[in-house]
N, C-alpha and C positions, 0 to 999 in steps of 0.2 A: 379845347375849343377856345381856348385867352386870345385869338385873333391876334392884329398888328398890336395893340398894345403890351400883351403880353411879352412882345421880341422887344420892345422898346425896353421896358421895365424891367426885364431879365436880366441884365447886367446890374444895376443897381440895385435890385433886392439883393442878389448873387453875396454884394460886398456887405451887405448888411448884415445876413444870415450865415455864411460862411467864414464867421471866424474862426484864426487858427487857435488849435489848445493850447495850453501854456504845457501841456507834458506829451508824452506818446500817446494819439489817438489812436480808438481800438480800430480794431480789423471792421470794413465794410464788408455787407453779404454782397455778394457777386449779384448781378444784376439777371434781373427774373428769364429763365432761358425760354425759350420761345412751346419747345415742346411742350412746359410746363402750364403756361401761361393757355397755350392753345388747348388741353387738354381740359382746361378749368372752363372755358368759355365752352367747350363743345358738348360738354356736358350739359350746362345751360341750356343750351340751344336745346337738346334732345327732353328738358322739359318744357320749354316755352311752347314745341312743337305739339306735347299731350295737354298743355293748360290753354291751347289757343282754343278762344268760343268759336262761333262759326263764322259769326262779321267778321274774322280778322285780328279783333282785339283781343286783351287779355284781363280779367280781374272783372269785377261791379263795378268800378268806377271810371270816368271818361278819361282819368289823367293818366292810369297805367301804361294806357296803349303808346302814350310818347316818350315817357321813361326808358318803357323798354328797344321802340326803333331808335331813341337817340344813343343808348346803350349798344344797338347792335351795327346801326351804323360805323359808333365810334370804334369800335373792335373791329372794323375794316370789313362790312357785312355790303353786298352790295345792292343796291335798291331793289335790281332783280331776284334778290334771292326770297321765298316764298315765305319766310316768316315779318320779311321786312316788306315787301309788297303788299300781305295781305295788312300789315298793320298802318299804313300809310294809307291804304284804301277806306279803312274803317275811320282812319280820322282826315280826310279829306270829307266823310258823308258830316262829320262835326263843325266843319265850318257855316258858319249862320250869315247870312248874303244880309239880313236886315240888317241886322246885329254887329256884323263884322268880326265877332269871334268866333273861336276855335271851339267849344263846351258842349256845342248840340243845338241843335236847332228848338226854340222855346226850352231851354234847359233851366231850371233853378239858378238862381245868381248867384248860390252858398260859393261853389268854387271858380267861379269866371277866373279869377286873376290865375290859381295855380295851373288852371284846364288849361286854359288858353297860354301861358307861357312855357309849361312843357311841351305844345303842340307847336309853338313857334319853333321852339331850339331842333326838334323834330325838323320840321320840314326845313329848316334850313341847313341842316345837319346831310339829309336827303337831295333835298333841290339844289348841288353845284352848280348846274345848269339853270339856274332861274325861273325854274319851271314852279316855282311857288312864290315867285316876288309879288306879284299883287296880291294873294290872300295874305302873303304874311305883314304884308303894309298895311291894311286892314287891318290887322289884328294888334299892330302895333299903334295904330289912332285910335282903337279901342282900348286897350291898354295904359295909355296914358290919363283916360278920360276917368282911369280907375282911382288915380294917382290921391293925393288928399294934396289939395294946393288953393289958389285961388276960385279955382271955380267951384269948390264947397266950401269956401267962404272961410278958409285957415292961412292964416297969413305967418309969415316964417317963425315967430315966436312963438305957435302952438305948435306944443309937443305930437299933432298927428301930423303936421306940416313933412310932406316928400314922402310920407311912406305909401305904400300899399296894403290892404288887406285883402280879404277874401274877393270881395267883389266892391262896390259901389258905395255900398256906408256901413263895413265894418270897420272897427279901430285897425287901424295899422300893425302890424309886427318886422321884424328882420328877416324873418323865415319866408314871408310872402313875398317881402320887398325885395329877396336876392333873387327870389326867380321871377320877378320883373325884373330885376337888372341883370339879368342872365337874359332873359329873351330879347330887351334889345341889345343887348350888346352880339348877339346871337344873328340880331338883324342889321347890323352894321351903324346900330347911334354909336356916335365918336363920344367920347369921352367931357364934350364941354355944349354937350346940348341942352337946355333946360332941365328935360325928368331927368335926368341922368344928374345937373349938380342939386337939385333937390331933392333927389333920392340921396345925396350923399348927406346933407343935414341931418334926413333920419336917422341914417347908418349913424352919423358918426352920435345922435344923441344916445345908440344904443351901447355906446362904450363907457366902459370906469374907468372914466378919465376927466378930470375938469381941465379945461382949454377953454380956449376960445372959438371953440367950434362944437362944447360940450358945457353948460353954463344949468342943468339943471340941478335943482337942489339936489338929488343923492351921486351927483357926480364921483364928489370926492371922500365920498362915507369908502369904498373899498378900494378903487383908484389904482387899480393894478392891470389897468390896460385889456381888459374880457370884455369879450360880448354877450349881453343881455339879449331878453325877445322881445321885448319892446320898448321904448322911450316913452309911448302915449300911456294918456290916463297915470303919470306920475311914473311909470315905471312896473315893468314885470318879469319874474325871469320863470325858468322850467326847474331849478332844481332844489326845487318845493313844492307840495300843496299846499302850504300855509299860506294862507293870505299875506300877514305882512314879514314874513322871512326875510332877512337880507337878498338885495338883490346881486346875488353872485355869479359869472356869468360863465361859461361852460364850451367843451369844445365847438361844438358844431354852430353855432353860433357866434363864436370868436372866428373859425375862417370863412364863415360865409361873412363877417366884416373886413374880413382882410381882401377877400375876392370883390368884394364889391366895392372898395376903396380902390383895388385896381383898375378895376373897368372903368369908375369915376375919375379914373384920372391921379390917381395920390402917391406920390412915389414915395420913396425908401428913407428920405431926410425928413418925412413928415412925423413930427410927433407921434399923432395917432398910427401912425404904422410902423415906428418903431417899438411902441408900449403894447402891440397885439402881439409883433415877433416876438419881444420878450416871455410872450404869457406863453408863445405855441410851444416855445424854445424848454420850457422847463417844466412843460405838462404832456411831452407824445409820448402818446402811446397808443397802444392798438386791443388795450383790455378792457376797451368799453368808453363811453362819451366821458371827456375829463371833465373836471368841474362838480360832474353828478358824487352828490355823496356815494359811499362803495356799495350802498344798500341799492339806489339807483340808479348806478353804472350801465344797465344796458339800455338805459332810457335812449330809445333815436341813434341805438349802436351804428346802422346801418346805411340810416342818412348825413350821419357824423362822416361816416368811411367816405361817402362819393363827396360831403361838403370839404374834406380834409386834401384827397386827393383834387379836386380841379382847381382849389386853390394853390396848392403845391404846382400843378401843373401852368397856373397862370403865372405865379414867380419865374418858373424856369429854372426851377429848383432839382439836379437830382441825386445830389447827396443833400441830406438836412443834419446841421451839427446844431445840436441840444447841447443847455445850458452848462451838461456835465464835460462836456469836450467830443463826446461821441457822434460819430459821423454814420447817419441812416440813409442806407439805399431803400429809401420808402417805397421803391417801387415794388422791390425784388421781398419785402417785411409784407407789406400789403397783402401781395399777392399769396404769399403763403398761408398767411393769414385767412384769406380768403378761404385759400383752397380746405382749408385744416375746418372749414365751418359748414363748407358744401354738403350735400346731404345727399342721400343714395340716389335718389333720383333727379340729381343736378338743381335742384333749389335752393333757396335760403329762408330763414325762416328766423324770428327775433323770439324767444319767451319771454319778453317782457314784452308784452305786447302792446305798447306805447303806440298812437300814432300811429296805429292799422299797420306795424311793423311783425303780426301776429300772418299778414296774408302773404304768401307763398309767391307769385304774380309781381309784386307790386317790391320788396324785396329784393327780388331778383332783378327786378330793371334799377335798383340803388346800385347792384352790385357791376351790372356789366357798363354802368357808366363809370362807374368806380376803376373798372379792369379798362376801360379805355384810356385811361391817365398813365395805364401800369405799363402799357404795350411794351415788349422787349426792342430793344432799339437793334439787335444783330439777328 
């Protein structure tokens, strides 16, 4: 879903990230074959069809339900088909006419920004035909309105300055901020529109890197080009509970800066995108979120997978060569990967139960966004 910019930028990451080895690089896996692929997703399907409530949707919470049709969409589902209709129905009743979001009508403001930006990437994912362009334009001036900028009173030198958080006056993170910059970018903002280059301020304060586009004090304390989960309140990251732990920053977090540095607009020459490639380049893998000490390895295994993939898939990337000279068909690793986790009755399910990564529903719509990056191309 990298839109126009992603064909733009694909050539230039291309040359960044594909360098050649200095010796014989190893053998690539053959690219994920379709049977294989489709037998992973169909299974899926045969549990979303036993976990579907009766509205349509899927899971306790209002965000599952876009997870999963943008998930099924992108696996080539088509609107008409009854798990994707019935969950399109269920959050069309979520859109708020006062309000202008996607979350439910008088719903709690705890998840406005995540509700309503997976429900945007959803219907636009669904609506090729237009048939959602004024809710999802709505949703996108509410959206903005989330943003931490001028109009709560944060002027570019505070560290909440361009992000998003949960709703209206929580601290900012990266995690919130990429799916606000996922759903508009989802909704056609180009790349040089206001939220979009102040969403990139925050992005970029969440990197270890001192620049000129990174200037707070623990910049350069690790300075190895990762991404952290927040810049605000001095700096925070996940792969600690310690209060003051170094702030080290970890996979899923590194490409959701890399993705969002794209859709902002940042190409391949840029500092900050080449010090994130370096970091992805000599940490992939697919044994759990990198970064995480090994004890907490599986922390956000599963929203790692889908943050790792649509970033890959925004490059235009489909071999990735790592820092050792080896060349990954991420698509065809991924996917096996995947398959090798699935579970008898087509689910997925995290035991580390980080992040409501514990509930079955909510998982499984990581995964078929994840599988729609993987699609076999024959």
């Amino acid at each position: 879903m990298a839109g126009r910019l992603r064909n733009a930028c694909a050539g230039l990451i291309l040359a960044g990230i594909l360098i050649a080895s200095a010796g014989t690089p190893a053998p690539v896996q053959a690219a994920p074959k379709a049977d294989e692929w489709n037998a992973v997703v169909n299974k899926a399907e045969k549990f979303l069809a036993g976990a579907k409530n009766p509205n349509g949707s899927w899971g306790k919470s209002t965000g599952i339900t876009g997870l999963i049709v943008t998930g099924l969409v992108g696996c080539g589902r088509q609107t008409s088909d009854p798990l994707v209709a019935g969950g399109l129905k269920y959050i069309e009743s979520l859109v708020d006419d006062k309000n202008k979001h996607i979350a439910g009508k008088d719903s709690k403001i705890g998840l406005h920004n995540y509700v309503t930006s997976v429900n945007v990437m959803a219907l636009t994912a669904a609506g090729k035909g237009g048939q959602y362009k004024a809710v999802v334009g709505d949703a996108v001036t509410f959206l903005r309105k989330l943003q931490w900028d001028d109009g709560e009173e944060k002027k570019e030198s505070d560290d909440f300055f361009g992000g998003a958080g949960y709703d209206s006056k929580s601290r900012p993170d990266l995690s919130n901020t990429q799916f606000f910059i996922d759903a508009l970018h989802a909704a056609g903002v180009p790349s040089d529109d206001p939220s979009m280059k102040k969403a990139l301020v925050f992005v970029s304060r969440c990197q270890n890197l001192k620049s000129e586009f990174n200037d707070r004090p623990w910049a350069d304390k690790i300075d190895d080009g990762s991404f952290i989960y927040s810049a605000a309140g001095g700096g925070s990251t996940k792969t600690s509970d310690e209060a003051n732990a170094p702030l080290t920053g970890y996979g899923s977090m590194t490409y959701a800066g890399i993705k969002s540095m794209i859709y902002c607009g940042v190409g391949n020459d840029d500092p900050r995108m080449k010090k994130a490639l370096e970091w992805v380049r000599k940490n992939y893998t697919l044994e759990g979120n990198p970064g995480m000490p090994s004890v907490l390895k599986g922390r956000g295994q599963f929203y790692y997978y889908h943050t790792m993939s649509k970033a890959l898939s925004a490059m235009g990337v489909e071999e990735f060569e790592t820092a050792d000279g080896k060349k990954h068909d991420w698509k065809a690793e991924l996917t096996a990967k995947l398959a090798s986790l699935q579970k008898e009755d087509g689910s997925w399910s995290n035991p580390t139960d980080r992040w409501m990564e514990g509930d079955p529903s909510l998982v499984t719509g990581y995964v078929l966004m994840t599988l729609s990056h993987c699609k076999p191309t024959k």
